[in-house]
C-alpha positions, 0 to 999 in steps of 0.5 A: 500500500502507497504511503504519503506524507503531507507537505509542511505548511505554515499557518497563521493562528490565533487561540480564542481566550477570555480577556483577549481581543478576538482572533485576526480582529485587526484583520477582518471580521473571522470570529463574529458573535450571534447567540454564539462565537462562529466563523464562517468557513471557506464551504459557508458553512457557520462552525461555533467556536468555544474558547480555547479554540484555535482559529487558523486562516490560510490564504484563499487563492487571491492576494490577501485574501484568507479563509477561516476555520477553527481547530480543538485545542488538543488538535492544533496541538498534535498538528502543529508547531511553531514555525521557524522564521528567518 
């Protein structure tokens, strides 16, 4: 059976805390509130969001354009680590 490994990719994270301004709120509108914290995905689908989670944005395809999606904290924390910058 074929084995693949998945590329690395670097992604943009912000975790959603109490006392913290909202993820990429500098940025645009990714975490929005009605009845409820959610983001809206690159499928238009509305995902709640809880706090401790991680909302990631990767770029959509057009220049500075991203889409949003959050990830569990014990998730994230299995799939990512932090980038080395140069």
């Amino acid at each position: 059976m074929p084995l693949f490994q998945k590329r690395p990719v670097i992604v943009e994270a912000e975790q959603f805390l109490v006392g913290k301004p909202l993820p990429f709120s500098d940025r645009g509108p990714y975490v929005c509130f009605d009845e409820g914290f959610y983001v809206i995905t690159a499928h238009g689908q509305r995902t709640t969001i809880a706090l401790g989670d991680w909302i990631i944005l990767e770029p959509n395809g057009k220049p500075g354009e991203f889409q949003s999606y959050p990830c569990k904290p014990d998730i994230f924390e299995a799939s990512y680590q932090p980038a080395q910058t140069e």
